[in-house]
mmCIF file of the C-alpha atoms, coordinates in Angstrom:
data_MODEL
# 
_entry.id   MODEL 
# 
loop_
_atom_site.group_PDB 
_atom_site.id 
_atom_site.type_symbol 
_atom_site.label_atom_id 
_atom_site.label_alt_id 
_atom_site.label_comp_id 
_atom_site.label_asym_id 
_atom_site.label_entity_id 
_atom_site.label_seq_id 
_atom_site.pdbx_PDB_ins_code 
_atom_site.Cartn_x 
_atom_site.Cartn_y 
_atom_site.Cartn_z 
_atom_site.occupancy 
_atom_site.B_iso_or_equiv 
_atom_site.pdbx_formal_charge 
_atom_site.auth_seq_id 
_atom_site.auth_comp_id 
_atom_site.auth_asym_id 
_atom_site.auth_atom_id 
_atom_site.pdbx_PDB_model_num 
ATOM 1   C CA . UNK A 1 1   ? 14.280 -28.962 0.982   1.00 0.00 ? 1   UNK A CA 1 
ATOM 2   C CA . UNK A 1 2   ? 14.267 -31.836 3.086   1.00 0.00 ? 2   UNK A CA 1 
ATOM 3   C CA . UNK A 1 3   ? 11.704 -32.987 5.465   1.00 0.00 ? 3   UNK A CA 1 
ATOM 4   C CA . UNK A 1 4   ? 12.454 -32.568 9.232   1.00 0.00 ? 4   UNK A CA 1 
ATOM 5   C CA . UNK A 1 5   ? 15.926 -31.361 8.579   1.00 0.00 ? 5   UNK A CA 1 
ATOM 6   C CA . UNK A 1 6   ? 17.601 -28.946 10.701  1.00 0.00 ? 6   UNK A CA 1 
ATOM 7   C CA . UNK A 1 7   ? 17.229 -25.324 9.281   1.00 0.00 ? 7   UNK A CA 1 
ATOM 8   C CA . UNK A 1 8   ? 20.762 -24.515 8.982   1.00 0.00 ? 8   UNK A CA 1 
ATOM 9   C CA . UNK A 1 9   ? 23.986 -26.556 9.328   1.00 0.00 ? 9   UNK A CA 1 
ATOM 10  C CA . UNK A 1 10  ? 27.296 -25.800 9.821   1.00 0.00 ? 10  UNK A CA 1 
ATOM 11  C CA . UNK A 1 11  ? 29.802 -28.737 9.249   1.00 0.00 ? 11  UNK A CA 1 
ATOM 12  C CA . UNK A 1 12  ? 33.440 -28.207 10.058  1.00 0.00 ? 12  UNK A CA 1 
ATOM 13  C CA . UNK A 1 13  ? 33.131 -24.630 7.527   1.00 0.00 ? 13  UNK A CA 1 
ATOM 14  C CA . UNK A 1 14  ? 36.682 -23.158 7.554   1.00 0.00 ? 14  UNK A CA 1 
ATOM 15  C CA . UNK A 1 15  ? 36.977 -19.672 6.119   1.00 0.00 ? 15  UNK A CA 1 
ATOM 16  C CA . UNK A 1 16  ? 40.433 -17.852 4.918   1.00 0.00 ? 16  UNK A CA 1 
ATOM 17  C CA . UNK A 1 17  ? 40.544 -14.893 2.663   1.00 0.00 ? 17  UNK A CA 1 
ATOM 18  C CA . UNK A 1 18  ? 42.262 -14.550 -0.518  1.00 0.00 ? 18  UNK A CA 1 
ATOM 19  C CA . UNK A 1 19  ? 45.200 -12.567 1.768   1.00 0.00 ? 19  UNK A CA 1 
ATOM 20  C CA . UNK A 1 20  ? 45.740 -15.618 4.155   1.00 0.00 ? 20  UNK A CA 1 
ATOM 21  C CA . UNK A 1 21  ? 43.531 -13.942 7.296   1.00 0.00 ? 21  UNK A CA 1 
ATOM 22  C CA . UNK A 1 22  ? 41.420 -17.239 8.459   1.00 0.00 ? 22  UNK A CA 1 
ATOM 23  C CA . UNK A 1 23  ? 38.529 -16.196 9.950   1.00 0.00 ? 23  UNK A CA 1 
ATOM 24  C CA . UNK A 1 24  ? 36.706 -19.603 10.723  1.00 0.00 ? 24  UNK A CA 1 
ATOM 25  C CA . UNK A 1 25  ? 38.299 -22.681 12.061  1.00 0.00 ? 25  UNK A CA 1 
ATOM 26  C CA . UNK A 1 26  ? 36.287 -25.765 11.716  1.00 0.00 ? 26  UNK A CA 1 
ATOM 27  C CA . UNK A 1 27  ? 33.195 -23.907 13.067  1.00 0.00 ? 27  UNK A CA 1 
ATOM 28  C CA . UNK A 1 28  ? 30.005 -26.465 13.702  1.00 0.00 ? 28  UNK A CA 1 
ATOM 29  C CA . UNK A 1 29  ? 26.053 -25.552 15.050  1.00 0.00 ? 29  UNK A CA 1 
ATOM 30  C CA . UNK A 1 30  ? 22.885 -26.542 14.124  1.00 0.00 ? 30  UNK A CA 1 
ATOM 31  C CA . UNK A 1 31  ? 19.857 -24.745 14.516  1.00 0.00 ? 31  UNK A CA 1 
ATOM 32  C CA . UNK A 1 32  ? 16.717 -26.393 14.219  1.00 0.00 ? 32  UNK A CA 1 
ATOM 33  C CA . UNK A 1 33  ? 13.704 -25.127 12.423  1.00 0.00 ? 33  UNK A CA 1 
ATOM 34  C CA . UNK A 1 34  ? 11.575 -22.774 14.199  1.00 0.00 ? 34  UNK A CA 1 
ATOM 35  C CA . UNK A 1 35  ? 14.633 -21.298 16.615  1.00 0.00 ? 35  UNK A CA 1 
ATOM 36  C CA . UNK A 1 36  ? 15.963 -17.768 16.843  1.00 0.00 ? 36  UNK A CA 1 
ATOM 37  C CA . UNK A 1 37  ? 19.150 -17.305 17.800  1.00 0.00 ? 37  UNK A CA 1 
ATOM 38  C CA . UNK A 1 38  ? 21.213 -14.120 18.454  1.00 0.00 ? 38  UNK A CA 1 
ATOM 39  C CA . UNK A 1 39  ? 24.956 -14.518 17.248  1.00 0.00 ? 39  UNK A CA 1 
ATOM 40  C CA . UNK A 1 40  ? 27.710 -12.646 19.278  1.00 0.00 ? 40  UNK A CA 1 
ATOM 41  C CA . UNK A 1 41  ? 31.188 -11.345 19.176  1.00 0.00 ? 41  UNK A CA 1 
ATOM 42  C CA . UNK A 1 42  ? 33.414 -7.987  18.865  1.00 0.00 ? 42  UNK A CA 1 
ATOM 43  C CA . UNK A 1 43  ? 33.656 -6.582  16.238  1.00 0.00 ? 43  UNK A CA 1 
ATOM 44  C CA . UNK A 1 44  ? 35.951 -7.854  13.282  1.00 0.00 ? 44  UNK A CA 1 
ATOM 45  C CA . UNK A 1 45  ? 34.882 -11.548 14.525  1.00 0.00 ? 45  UNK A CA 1 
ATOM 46  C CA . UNK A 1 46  ? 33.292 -12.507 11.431  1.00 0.00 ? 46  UNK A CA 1 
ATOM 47  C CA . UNK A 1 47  ? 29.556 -12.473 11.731  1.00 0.00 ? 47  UNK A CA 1 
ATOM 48  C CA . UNK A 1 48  ? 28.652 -10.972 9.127   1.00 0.00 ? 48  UNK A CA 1 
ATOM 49  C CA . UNK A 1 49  ? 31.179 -13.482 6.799   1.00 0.00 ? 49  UNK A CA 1 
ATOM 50  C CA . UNK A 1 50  ? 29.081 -16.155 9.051   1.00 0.00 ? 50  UNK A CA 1 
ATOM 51  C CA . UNK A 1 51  ? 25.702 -14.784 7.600   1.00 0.00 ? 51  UNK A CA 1 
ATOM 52  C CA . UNK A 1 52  ? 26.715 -14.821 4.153   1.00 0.00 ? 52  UNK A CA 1 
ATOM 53  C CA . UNK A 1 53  ? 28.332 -17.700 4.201   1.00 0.00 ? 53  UNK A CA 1 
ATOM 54  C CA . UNK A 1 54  ? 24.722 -18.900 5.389   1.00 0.00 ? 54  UNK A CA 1 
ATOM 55  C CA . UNK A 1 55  ? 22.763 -17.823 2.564   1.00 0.00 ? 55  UNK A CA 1 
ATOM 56  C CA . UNK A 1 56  ? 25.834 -19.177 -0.197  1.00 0.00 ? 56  UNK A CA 1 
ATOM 57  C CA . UNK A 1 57  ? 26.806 -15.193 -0.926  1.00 0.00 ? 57  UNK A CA 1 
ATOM 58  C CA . UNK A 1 58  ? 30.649 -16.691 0.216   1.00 0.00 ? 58  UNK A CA 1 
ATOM 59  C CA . UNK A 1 59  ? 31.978 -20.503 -0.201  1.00 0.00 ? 59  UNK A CA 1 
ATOM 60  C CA . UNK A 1 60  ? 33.526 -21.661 2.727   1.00 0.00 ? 60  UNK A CA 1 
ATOM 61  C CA . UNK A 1 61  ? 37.240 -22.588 2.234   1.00 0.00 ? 61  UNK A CA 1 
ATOM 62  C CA . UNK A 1 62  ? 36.253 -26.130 3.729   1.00 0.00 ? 62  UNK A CA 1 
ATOM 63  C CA . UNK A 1 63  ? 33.421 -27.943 5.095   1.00 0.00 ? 63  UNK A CA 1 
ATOM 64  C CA . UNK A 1 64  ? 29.995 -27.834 4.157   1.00 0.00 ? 64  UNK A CA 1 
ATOM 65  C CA . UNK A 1 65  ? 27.070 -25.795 4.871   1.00 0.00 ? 65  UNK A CA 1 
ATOM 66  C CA . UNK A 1 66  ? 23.640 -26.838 4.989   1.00 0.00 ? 66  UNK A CA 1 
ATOM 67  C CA . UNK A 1 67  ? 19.996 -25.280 5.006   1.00 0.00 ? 67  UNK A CA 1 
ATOM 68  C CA . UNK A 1 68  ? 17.384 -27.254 5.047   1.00 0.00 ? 68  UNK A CA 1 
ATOM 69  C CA . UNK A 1 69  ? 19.167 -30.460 4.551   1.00 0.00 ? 69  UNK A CA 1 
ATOM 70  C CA . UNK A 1 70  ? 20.606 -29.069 1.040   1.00 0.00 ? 70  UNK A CA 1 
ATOM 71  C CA . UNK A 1 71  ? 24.467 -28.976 0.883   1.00 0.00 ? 71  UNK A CA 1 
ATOM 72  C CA . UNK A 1 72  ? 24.575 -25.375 -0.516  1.00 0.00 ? 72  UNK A CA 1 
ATOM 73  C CA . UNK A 1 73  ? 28.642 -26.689 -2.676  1.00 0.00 ? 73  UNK A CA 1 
ATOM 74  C CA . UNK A 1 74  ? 26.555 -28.946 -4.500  1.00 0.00 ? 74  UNK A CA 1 
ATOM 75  C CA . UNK A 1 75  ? 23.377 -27.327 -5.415  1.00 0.00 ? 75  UNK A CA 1 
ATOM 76  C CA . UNK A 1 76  ? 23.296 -26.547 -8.592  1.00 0.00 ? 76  UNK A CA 1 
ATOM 77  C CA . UNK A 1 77  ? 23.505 -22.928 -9.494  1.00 0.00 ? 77  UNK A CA 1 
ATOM 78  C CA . UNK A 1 78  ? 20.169 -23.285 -11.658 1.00 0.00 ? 78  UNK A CA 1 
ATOM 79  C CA . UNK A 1 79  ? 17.902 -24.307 -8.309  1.00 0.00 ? 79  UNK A CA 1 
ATOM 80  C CA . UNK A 1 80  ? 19.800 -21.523 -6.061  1.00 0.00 ? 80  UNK A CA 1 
ATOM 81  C CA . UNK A 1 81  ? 17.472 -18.454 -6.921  1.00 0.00 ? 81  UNK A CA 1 
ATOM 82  C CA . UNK A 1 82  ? 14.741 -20.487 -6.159  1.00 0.00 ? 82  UNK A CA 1 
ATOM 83  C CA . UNK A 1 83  ? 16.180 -22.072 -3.305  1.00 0.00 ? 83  UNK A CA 1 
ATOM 84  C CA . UNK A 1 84  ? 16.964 -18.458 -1.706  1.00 0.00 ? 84  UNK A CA 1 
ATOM 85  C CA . UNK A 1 85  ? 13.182 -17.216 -1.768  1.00 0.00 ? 85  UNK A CA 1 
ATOM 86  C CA . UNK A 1 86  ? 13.008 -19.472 1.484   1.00 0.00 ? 86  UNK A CA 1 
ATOM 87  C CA . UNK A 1 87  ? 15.726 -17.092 2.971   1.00 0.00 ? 87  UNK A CA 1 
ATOM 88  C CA . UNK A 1 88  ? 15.521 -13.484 4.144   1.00 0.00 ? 88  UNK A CA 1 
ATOM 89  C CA . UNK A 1 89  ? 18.126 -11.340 4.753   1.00 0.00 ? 89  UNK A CA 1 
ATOM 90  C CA . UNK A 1 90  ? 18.719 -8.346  6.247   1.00 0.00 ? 90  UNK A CA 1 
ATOM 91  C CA . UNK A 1 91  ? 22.084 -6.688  5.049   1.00 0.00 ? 91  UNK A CA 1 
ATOM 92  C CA . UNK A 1 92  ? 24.359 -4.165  6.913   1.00 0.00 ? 92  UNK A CA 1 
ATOM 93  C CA . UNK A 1 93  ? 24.874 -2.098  3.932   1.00 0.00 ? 93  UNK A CA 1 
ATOM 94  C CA . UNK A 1 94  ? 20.895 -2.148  3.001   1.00 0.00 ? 94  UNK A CA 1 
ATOM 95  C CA . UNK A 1 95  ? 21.675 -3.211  -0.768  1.00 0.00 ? 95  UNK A CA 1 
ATOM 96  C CA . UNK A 1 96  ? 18.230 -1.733  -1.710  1.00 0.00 ? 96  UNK A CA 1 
ATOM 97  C CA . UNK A 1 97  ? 17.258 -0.910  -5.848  1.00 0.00 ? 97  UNK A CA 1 
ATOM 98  C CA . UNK A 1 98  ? 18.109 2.543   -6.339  1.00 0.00 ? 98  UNK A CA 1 
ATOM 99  C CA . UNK A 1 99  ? 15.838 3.176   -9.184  1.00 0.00 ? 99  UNK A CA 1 
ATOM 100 C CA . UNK A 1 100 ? 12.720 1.702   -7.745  1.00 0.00 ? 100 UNK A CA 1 
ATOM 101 C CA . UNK A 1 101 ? 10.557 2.970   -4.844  1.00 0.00 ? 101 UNK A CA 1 
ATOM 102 C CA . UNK A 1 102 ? 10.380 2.445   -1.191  1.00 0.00 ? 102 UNK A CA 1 
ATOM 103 C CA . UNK A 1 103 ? 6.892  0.713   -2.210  1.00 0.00 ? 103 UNK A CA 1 
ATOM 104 C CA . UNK A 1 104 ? 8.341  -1.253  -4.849  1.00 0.00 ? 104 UNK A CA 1 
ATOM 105 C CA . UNK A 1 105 ? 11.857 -2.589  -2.912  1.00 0.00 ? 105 UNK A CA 1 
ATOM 106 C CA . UNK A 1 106 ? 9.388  -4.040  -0.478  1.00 0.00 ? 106 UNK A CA 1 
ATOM 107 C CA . UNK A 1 107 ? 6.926  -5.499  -3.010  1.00 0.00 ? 107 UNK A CA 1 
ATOM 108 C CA . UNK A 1 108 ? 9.988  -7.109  -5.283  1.00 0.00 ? 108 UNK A CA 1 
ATOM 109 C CA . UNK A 1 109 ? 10.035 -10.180 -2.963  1.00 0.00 ? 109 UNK A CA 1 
ATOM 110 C CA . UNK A 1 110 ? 6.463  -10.821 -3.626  1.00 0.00 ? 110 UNK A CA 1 
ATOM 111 C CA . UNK A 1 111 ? 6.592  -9.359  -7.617  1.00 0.00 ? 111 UNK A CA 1 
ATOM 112 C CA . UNK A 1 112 ? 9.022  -12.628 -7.749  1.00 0.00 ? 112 UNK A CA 1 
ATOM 113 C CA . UNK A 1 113 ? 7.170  -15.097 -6.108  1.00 0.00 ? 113 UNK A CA 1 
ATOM 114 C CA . UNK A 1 114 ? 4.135  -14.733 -8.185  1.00 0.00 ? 114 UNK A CA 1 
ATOM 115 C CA . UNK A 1 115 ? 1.641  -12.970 -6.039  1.00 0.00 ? 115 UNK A CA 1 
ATOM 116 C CA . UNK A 1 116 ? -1.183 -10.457 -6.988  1.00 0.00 ? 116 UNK A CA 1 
ATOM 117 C CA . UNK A 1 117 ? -0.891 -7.079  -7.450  1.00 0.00 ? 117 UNK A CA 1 
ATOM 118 C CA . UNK A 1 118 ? -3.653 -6.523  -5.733  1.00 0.00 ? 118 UNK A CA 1 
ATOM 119 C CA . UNK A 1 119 ? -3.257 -8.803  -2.351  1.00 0.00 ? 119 UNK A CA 1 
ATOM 120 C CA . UNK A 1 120 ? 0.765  -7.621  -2.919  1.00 0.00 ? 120 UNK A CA 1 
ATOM 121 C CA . UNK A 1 121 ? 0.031  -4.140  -2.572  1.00 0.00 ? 121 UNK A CA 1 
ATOM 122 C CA . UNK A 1 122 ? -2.314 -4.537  0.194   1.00 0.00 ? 122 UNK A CA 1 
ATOM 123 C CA . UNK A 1 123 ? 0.412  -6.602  2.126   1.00 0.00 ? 123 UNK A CA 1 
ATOM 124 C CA . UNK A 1 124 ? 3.306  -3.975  1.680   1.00 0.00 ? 124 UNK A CA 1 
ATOM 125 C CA . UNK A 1 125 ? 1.258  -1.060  2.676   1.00 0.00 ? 125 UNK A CA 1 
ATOM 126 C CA . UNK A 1 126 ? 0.483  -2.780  6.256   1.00 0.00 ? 126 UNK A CA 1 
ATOM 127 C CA . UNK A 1 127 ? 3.892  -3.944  6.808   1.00 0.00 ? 127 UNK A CA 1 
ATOM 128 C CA . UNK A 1 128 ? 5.357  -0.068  5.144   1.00 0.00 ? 128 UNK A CA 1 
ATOM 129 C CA . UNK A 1 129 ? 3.029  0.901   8.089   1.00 0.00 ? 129 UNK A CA 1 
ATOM 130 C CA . UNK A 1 130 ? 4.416  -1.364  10.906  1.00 0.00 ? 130 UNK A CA 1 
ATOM 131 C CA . UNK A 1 131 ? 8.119  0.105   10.320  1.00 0.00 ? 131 UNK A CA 1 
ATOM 132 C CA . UNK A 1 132 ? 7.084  3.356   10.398  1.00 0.00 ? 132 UNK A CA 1 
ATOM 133 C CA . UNK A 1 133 ? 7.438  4.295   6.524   1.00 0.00 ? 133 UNK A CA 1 
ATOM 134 C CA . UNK A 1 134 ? 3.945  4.290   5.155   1.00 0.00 ? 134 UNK A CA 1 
ATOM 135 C CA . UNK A 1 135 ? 4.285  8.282   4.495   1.00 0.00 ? 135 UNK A CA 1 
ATOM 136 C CA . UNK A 1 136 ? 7.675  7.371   2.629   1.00 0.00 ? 136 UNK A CA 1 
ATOM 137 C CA . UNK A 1 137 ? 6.146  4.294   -0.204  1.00 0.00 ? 137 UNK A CA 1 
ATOM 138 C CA . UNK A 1 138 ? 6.356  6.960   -3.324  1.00 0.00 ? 138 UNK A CA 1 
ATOM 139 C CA . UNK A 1 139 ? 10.206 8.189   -2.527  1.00 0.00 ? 139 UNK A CA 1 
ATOM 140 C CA . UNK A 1 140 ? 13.849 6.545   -3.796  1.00 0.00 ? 140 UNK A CA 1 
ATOM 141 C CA . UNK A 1 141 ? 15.898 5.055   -0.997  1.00 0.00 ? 141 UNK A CA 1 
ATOM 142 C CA . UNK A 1 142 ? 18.428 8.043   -2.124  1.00 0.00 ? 142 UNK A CA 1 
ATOM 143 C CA . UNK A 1 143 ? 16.313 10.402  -0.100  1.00 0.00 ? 143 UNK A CA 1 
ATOM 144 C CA . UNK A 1 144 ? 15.563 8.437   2.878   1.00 0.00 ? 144 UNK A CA 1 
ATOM 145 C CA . UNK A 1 145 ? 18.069 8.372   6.140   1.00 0.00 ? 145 UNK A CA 1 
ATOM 146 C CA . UNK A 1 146 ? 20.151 5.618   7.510   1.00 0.00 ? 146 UNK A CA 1 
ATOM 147 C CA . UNK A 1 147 ? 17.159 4.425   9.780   1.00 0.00 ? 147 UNK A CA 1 
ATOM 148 C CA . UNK A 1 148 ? 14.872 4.529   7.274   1.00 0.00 ? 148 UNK A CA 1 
ATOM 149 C CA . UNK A 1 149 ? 16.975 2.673   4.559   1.00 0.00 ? 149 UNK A CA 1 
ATOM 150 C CA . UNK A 1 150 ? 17.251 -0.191  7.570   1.00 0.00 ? 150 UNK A CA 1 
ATOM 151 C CA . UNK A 1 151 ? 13.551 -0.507  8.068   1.00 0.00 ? 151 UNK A CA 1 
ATOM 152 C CA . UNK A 1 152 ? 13.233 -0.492  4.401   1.00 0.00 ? 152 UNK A CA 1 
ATOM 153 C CA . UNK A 1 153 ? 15.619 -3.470  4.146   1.00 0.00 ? 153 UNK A CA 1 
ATOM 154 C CA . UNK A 1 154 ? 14.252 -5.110  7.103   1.00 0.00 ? 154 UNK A CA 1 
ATOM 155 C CA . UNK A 1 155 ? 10.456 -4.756  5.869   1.00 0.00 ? 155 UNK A CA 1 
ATOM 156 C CA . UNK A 1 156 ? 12.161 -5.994  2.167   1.00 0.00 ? 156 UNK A CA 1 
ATOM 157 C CA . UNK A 1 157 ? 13.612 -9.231  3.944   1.00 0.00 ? 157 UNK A CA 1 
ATOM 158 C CA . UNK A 1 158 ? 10.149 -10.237 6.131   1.00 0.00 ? 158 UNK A CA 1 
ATOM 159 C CA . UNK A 1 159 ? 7.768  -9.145  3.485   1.00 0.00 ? 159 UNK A CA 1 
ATOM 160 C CA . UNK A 1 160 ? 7.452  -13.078 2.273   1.00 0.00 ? 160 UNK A CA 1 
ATOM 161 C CA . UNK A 1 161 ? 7.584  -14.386 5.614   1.00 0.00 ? 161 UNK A CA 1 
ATOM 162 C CA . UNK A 1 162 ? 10.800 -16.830 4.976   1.00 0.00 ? 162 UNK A CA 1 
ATOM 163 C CA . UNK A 1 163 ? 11.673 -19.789 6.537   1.00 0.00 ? 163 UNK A CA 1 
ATOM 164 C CA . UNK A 1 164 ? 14.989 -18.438 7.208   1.00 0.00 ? 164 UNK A CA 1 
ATOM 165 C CA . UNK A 1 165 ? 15.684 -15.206 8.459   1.00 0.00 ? 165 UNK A CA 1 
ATOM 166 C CA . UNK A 1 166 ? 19.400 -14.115 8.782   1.00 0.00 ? 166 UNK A CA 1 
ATOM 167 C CA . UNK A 1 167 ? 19.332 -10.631 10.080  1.00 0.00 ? 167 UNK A CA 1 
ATOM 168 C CA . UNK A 1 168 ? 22.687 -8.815  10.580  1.00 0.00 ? 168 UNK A CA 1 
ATOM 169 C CA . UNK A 1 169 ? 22.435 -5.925  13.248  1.00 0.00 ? 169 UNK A CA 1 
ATOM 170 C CA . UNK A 1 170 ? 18.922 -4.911  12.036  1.00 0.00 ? 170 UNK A CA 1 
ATOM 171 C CA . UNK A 1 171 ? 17.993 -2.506  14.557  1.00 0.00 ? 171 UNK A CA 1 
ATOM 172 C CA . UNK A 1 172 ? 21.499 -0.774  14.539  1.00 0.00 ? 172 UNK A CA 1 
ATOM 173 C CA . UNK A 1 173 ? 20.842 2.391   12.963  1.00 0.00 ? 173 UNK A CA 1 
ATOM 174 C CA . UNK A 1 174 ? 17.359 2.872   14.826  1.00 0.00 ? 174 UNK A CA 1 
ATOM 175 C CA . UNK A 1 175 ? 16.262 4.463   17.947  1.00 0.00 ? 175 UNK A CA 1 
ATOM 176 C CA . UNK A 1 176 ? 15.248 2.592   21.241  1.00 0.00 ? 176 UNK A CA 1 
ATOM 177 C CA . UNK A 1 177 ? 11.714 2.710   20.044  1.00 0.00 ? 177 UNK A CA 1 
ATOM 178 C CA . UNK A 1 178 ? 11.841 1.482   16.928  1.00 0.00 ? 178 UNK A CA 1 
ATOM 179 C CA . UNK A 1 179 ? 14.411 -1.030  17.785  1.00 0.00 ? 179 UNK A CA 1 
ATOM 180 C CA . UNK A 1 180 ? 11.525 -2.364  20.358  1.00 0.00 ? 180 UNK A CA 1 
ATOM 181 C CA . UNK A 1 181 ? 8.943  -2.315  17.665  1.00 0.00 ? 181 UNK A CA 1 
ATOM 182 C CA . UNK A 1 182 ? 11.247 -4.254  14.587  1.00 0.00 ? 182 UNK A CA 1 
ATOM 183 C CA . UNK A 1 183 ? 11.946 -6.766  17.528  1.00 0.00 ? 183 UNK A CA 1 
ATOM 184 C CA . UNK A 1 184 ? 8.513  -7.269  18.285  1.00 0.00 ? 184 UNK A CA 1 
ATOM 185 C CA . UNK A 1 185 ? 7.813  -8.222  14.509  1.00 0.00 ? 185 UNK A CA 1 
ATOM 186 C CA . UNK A 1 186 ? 11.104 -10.436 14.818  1.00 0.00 ? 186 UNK A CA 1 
ATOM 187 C CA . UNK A 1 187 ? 9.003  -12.314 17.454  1.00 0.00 ? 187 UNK A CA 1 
ATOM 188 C CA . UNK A 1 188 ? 5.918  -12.678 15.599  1.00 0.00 ? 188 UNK A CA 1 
ATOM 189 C CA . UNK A 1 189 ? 7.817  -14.144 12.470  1.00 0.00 ? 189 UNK A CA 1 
ATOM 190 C CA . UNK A 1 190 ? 9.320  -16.403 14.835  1.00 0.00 ? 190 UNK A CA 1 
ATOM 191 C CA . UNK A 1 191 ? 5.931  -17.582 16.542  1.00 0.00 ? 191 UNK A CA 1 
ATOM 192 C CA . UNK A 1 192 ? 4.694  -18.372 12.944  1.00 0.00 ? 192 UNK A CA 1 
ATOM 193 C CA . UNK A 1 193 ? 8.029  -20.727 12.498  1.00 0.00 ? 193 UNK A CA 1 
ATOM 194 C CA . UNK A 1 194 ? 10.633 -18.650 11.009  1.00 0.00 ? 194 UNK A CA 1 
ATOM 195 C CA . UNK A 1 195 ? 13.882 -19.641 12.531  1.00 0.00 ? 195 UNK A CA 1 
ATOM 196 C CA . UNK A 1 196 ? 15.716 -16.318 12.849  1.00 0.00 ? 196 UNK A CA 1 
ATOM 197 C CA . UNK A 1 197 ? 19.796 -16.121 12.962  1.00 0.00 ? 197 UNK A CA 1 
ATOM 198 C CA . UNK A 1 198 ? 20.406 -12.358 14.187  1.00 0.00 ? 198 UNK A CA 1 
ATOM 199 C CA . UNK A 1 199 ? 23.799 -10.665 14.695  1.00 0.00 ? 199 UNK A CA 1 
ATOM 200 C CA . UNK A 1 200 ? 23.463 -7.623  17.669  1.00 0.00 ? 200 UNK A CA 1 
ATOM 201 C CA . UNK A 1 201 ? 25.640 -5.716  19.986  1.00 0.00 ? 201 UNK A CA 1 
ATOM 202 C CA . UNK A 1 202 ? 22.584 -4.396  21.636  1.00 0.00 ? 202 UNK A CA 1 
ATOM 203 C CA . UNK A 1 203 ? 22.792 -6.245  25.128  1.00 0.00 ? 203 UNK A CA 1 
ATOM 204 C CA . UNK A 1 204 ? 19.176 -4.718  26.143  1.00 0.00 ? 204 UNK A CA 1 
ATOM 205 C CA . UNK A 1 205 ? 17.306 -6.368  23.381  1.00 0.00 ? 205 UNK A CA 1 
ATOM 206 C CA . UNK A 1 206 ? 19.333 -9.748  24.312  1.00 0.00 ? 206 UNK A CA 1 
ATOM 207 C CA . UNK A 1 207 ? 18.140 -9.233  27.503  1.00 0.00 ? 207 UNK A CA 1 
ATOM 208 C CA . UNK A 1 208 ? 14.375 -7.854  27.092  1.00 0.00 ? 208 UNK A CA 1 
ATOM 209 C CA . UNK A 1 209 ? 13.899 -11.105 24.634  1.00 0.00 ? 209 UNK A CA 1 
ATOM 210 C CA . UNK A 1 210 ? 16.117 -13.941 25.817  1.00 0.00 ? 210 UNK A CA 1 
ATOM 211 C CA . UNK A 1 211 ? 17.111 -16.467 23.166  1.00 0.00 ? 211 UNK A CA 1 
ATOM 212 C CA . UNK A 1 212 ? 20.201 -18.551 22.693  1.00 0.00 ? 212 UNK A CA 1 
ATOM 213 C CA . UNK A 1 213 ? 23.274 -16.938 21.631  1.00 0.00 ? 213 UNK A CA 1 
ATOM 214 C CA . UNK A 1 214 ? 26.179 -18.332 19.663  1.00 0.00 ? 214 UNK A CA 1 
ATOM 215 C CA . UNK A 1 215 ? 29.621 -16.584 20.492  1.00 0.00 ? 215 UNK A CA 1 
ATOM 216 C CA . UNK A 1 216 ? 32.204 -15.982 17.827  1.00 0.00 ? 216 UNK A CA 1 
ATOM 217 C CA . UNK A 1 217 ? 35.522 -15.916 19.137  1.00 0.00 ? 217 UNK A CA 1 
ATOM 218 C CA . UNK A 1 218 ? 39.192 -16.021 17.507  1.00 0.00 ? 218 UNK A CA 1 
ATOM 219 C CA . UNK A 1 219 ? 37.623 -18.120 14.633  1.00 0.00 ? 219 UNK A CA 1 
ATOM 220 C CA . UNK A 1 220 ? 35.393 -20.627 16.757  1.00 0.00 ? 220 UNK A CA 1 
ATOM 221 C CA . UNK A 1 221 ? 31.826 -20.534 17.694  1.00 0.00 ? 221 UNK A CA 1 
ATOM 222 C CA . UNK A 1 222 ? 30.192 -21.813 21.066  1.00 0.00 ? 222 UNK A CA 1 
ATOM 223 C CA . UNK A 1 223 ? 27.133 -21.152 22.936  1.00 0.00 ? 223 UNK A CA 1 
ATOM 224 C CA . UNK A 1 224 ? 26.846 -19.239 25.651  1.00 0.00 ? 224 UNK A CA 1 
# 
């Protein structure tokens, strides 16, 4: 990672699927380090292609895309595991390990980067706590709900506090309360210097915590 370089970098990134459907048209942003910003746009605009073109889980068709100063086309694929412990990400479909525990999908982050068992543990019960799942650390993801799976993943993605957070509609299959509550530790990320890239539909939580928003829009992006 380079000093002082923007966070993440869009560069004229065009994006067509293998059936011809572009999605992105020369798209460019920048968002500096320690920013959260809220992408918009219907649904079917390509936000969530946006977000994983962000963390290099799609190649753009053209253009480049860089985080943290580092061209993600011509990193080599040896220094990319490493390079994506600096980035968090909360997925739609969850994408949590099956066969390992509530307690253990949140700890893997940490199991990876080295950290004690003992200081791990203690860190994954308080944040199990904060999402409301502390009574659910011995049980599969198989037997938890659709809310709970999304804390799970969201608790997962913050758990090493990244420097990139790309989060794509966390708080959609929560209640009002909770939604509140995951936003709230959103914020506090953010006031430590994680720059936070969120996709929502939820116009109250926009409006309760005002950031900049990006609009995605028949292929192009512009702020709002």
């Amino acid at each position: 990672m380079r000093d002082n370089a923007p966070a993440l970098e869009f560069r004229d990134v065009s994006m067509r699927y293998d059936e011809g459907r572009a999605v992105m048209h020369q798209v460019n942003f920048t968002l500096e380090r320690g920013t959260f910003t809220y992408i918009r746009g219907r649904s079917g605009a390509g936000k969530s292609t946006l977000l994983k073109l962000a963390y290099h889980g799609l190649e753009p068709t053209a253009g480049h895309i860089l985080v943290f100063g580092e061209d993600l086309r011509r990193l080599p694929r040896a220094r990319l595991p490493q390079f994506r412990r600096n980035i968090g990400v909360v997925y739609q479909d969850f994408r949590l390990l099956g066969h390992l525990t509530a307690l253990q999908n949140v700890a893997m982050p940490l199991h990876v980067a080295g950290v004690k068992s003992t200081q791990l543990r203690a860190d994954v019960k308080e944040l199990l706590d904060w999402v409301g799942l502390s009574d659910k650390a011995s049980q599969l993801p198989v037997t938890l709900s659709g809310g709970e799976k999304q804390r799970l993943a969201i608790a997962r993605a913050v758990i090493t506090k990244p420097k990139l957070l790309l989060a794509d509609e966390p708080t959609g299959n929560v209640d009002d309360k909770m939604a509140m509550k995951l936003m709230y530790l959103f914020e506090e990320l953010h006031k430590m210097g994680t720059t936070i890239l969120m996709v929502t539909h939820n116009d109250g939580l926009v409006e309760r915590f005002p950031h900049p928003q990006l609009m995605l829009e028949d292929g192009y992006v512009h702020a709002v």
